[in-house]
Each structure stands twice: as structure tokens, then as C-alpha cells.
VODREN-265048 format. One record per atom (N, C-alpha, C): residue number from 1; residue in three letters; atom name; x, y, z. Coordinates in steps of 0.05 Angstrom, whole numbers, plus 5000, padded with zeros to 4 digits. Layout:
% VODREN-265048
<pt num="NUM" residu="ALA" atome="CA" east="X" north="Y" up="Z"/>
...
END
This chain:
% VODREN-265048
<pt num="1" residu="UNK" atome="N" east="5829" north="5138" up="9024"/>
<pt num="1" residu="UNK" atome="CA" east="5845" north="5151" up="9045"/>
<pt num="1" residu="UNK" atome="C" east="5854" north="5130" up="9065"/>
<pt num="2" residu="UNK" atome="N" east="5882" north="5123" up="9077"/>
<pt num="2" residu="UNK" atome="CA" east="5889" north="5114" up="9090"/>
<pt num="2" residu="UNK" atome="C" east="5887" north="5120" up="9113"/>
<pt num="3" residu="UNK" atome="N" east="5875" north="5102" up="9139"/>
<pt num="3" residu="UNK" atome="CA" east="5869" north="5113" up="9159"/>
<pt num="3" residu="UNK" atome="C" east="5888" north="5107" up="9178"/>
<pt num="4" residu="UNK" atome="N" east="5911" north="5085" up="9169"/>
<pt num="4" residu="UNK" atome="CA" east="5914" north="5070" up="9188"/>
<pt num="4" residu="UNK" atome="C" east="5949" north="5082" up="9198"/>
<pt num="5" residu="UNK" atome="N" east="5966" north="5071" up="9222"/>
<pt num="5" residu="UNK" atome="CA" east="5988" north="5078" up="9226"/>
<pt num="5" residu="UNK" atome="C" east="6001" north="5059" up="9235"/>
<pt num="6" residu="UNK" atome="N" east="6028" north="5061" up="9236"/>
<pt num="6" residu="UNK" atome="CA" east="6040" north="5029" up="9235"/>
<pt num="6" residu="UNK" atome="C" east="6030" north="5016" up="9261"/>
<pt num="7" residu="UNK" atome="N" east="6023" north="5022" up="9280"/>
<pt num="7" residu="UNK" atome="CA" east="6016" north="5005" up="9296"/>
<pt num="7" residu="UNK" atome="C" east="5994" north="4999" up="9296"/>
<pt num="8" residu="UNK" atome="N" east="5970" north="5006" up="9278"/>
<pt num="8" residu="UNK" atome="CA" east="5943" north="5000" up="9269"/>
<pt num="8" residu="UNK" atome="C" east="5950" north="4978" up="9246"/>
<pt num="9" residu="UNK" atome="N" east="5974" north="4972" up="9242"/>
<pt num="9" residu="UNK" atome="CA" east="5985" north="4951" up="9223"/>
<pt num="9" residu="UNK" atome="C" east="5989" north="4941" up="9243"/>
<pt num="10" residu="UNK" atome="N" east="6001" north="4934" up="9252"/>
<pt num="10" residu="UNK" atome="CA" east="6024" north="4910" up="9268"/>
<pt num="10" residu="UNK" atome="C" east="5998" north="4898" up="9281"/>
<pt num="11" residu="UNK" atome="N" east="5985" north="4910" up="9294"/>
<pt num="11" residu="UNK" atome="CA" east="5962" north="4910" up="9313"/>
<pt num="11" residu="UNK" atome="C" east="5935" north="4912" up="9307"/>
<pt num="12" residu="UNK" atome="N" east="5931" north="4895" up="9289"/>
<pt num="12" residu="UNK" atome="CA" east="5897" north="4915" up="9283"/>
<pt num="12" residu="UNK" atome="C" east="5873" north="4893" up="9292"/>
<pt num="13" residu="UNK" atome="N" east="5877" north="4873" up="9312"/>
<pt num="13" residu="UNK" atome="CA" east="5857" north="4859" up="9326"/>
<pt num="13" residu="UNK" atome="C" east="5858" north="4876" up="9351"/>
<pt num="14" residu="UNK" atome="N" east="5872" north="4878" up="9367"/>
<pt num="14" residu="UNK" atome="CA" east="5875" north="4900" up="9385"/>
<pt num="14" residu="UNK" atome="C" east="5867" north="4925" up="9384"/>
<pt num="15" residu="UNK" atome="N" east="5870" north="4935" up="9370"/>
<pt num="15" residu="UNK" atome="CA" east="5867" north="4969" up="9363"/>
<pt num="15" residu="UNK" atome="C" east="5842" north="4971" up="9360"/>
<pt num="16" residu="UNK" atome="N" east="5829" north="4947" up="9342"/>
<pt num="16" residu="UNK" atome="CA" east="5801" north="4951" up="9329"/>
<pt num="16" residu="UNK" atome="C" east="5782" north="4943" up="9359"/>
<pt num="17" residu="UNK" atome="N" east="5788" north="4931" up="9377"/>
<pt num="17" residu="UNK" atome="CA" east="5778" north="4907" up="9401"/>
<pt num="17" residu="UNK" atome="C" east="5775" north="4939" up="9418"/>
<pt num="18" residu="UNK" atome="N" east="5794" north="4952" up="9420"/>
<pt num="18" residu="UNK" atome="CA" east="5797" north="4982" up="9447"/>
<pt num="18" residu="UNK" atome="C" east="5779" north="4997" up="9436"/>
<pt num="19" residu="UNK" atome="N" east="5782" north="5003" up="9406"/>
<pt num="19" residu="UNK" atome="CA" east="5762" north="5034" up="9392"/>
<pt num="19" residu="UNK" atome="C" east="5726" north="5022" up="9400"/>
<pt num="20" residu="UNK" atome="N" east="5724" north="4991" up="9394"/>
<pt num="20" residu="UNK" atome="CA" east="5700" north="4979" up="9395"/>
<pt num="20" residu="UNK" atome="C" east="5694" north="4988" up="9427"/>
<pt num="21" residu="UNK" atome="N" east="5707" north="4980" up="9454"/>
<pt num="21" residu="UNK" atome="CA" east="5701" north="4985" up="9483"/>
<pt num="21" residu="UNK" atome="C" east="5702" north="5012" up="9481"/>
<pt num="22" residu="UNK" atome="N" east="5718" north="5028" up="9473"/>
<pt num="22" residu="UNK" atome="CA" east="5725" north="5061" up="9475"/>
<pt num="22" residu="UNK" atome="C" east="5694" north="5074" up="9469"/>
<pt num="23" residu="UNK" atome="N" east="5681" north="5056" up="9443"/>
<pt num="23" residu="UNK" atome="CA" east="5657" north="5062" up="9432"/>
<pt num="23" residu="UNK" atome="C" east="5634" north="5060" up="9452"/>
<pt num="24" residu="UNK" atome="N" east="5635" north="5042" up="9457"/>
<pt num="24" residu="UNK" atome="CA" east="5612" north="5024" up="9483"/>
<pt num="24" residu="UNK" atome="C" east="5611" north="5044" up="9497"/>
<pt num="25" residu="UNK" atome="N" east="5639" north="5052" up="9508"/>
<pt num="25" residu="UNK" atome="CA" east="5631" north="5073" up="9542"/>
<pt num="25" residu="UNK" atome="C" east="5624" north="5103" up="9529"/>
<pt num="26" residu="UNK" atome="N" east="5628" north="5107" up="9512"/>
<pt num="26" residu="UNK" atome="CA" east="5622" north="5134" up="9503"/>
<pt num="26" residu="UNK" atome="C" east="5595" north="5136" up="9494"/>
<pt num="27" residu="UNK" atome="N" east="5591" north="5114" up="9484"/>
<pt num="27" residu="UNK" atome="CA" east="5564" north="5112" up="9489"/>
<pt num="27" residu="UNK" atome="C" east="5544" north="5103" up="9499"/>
<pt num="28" residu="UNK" atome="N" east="5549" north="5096" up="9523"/>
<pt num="28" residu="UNK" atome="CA" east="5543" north="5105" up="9556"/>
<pt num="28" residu="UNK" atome="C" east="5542" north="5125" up="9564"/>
<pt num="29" residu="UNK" atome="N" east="5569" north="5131" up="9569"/>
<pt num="29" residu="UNK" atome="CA" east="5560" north="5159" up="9575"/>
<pt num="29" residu="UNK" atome="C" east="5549" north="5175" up="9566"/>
<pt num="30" residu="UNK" atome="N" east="5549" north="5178" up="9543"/>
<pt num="30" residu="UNK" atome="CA" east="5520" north="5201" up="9526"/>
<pt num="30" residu="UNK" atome="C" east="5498" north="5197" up="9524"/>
<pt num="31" residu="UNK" atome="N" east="5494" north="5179" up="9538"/>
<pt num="31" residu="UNK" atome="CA" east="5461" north="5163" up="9552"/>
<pt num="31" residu="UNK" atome="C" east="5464" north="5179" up="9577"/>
<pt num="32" residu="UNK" atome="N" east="5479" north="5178" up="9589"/>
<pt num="32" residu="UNK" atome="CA" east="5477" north="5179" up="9617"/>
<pt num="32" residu="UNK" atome="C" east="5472" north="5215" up="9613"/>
<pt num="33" residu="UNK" atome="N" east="5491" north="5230" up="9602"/>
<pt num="33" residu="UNK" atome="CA" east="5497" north="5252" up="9601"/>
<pt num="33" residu="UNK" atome="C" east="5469" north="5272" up="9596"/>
<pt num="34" residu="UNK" atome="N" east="5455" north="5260" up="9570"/>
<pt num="34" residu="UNK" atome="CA" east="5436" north="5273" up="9562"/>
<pt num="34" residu="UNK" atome="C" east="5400" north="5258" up="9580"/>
<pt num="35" residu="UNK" atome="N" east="5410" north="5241" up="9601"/>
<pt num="35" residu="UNK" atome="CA" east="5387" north="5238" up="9615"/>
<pt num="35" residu="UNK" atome="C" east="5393" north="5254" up="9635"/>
<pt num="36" residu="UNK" atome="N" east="5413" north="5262" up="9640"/>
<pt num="36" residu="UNK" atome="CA" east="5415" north="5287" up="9657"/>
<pt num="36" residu="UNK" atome="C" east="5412" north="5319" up="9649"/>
<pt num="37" residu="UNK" atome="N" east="5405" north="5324" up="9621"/>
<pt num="37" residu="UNK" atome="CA" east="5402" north="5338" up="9604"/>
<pt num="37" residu="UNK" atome="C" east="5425" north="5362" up="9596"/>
<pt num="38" residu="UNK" atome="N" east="5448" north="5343" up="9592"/>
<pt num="38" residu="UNK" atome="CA" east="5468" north="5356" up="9592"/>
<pt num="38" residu="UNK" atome="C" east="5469" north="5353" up="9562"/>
<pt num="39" residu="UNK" atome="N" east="5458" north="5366" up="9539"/>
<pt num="39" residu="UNK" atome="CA" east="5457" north="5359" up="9512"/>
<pt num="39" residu="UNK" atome="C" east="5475" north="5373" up="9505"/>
<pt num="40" residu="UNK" atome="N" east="5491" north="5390" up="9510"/>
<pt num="40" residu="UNK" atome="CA" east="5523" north="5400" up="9496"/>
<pt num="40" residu="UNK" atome="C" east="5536" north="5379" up="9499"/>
<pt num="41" residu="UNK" atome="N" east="5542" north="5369" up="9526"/>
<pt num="41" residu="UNK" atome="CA" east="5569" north="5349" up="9528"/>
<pt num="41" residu="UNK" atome="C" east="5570" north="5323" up="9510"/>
<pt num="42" residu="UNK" atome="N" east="5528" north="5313" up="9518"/>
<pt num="42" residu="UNK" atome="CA" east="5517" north="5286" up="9510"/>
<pt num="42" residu="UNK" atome="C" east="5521" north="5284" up="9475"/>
<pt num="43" residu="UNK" atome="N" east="5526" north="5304" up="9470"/>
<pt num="43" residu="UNK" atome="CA" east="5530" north="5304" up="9431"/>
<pt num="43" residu="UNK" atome="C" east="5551" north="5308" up="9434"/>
<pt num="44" residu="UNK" atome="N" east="5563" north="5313" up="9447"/>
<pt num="44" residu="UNK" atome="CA" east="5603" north="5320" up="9431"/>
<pt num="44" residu="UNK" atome="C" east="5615" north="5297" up="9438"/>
<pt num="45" residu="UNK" atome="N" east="5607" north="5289" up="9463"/>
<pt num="45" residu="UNK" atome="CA" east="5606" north="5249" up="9468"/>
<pt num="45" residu="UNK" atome="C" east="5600" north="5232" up="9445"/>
<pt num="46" residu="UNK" atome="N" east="5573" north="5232" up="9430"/>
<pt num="46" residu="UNK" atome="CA" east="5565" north="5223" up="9407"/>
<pt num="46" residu="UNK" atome="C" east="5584" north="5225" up="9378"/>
<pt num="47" residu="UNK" atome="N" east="5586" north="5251" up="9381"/>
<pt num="47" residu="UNK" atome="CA" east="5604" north="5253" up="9352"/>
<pt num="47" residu="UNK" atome="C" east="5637" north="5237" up="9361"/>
<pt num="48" residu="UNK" atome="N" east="5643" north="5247" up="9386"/>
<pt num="48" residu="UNK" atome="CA" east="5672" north="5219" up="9388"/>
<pt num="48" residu="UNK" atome="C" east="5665" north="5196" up="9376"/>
<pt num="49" residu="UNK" atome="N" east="5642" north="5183" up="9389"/>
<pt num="49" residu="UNK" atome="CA" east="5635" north="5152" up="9390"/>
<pt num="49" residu="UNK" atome="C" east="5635" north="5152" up="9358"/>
<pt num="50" residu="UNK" atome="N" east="5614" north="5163" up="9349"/>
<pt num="50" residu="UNK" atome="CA" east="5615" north="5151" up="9317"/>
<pt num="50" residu="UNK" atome="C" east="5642" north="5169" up="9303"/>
<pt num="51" residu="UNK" atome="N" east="5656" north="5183" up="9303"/>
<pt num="51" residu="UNK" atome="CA" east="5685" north="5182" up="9301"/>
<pt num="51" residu="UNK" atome="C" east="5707" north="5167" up="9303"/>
<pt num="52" residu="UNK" atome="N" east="5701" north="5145" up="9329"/>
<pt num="52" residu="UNK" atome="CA" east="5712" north="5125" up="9332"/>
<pt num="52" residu="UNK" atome="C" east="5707" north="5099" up="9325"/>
<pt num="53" residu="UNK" atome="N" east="5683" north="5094" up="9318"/>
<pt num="53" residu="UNK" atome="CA" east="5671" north="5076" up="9304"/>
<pt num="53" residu="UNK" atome="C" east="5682" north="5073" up="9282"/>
<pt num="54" residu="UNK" atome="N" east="5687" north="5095" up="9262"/>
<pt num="54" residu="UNK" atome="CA" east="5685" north="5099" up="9233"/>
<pt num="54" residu="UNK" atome="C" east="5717" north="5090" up="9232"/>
<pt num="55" residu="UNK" atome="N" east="5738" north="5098" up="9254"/>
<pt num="55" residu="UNK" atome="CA" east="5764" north="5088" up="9250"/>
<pt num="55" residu="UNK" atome="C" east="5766" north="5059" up="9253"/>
<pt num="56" residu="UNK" atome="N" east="5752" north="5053" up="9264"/>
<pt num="56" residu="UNK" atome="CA" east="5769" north="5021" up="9273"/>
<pt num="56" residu="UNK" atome="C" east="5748" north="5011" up="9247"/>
<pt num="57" residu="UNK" atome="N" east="5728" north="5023" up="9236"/>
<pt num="57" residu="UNK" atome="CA" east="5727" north="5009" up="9207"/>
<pt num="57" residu="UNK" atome="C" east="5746" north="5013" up="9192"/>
<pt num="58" residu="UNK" atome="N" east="5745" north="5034" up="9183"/>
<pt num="58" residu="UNK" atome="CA" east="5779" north="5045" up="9171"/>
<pt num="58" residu="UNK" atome="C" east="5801" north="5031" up="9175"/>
<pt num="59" residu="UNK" atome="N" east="5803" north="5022" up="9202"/>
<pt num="59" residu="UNK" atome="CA" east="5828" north="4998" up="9207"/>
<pt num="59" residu="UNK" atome="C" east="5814" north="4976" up="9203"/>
<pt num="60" residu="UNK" atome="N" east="5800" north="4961" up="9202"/>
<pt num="60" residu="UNK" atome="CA" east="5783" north="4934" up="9191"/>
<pt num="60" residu="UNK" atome="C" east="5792" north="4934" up="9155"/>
<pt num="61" residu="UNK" atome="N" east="5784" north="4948" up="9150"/>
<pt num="61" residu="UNK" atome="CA" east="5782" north="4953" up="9123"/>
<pt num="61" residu="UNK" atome="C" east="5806" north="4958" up="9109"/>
<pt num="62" residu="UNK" atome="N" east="5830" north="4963" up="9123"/>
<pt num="62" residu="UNK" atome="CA" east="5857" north="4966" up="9107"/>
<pt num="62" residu="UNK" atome="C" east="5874" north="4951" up="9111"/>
<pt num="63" residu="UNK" atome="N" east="5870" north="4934" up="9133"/>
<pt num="63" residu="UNK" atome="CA" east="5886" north="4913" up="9146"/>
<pt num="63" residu="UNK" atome="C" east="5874" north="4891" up="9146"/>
<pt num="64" residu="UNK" atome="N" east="5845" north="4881" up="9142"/>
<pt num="64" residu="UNK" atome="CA" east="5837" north="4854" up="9148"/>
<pt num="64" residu="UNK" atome="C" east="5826" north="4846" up="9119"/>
<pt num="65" residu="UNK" atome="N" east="5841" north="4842" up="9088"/>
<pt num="65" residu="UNK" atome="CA" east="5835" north="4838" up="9073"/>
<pt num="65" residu="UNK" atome="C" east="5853" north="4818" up="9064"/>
END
């Protein structure tokens, strides 16, 4: 499955560099969220993060070969 779109072509040190920080704060905040015991938000935060994770592999993987 192709994950990628032309600007995940043109761009895929960039794209992959934002999803990686995008990743970081999201998961932060779902630290933060569920020490506040906010465990609805602190998992739907989680499932972004590794959502977003899994793309910018997806863009690693179709573009950096």
C-alpha cells in the first residue's frame, strides 16, 4: 500500500522530521493527559501518535530506498 503523496515525495526528510516532533508532543501530552486521569482523551492522543508514527515509516520506506 502506498502511503505516500506527492509532497511526501518531493519532501520526505521534512515530512518524516514534523510526523517524528508531531509524535513527541502527542506523546506528551498523553502523559500529561492520563496523569490527570483523563483516559478517554489520553488514548485517542495515543492512537494519533502511533498513527503517526506508522506514516512517516510508510514515508521512510517508499521514498528513502
Amino acid at each position: 500500500m502506498n502511503m505516500t503523496t506527492g509532497f511526501d515525495r518531493r519532501h520526505p526528510r521534512g515530512v518524516i522530521l514534523i510526523r517524528v516532533l508531531v509524535t513527541a508532543w502527542l506523546l506528551a501530552l498523553t502523559g500529561i493527559l492520563l496523569a490527570y486521569g483523563y483516559w478517554g482523551w489520553g488514548l485517542v492522543t495515543l492512537a494519533g501518535a502511533v498513527a503517526n508514527i506508522v506514516w512517516a515509516y510508510g514515508v521512510y520506506r517508499a521514498t528513502m530506498r
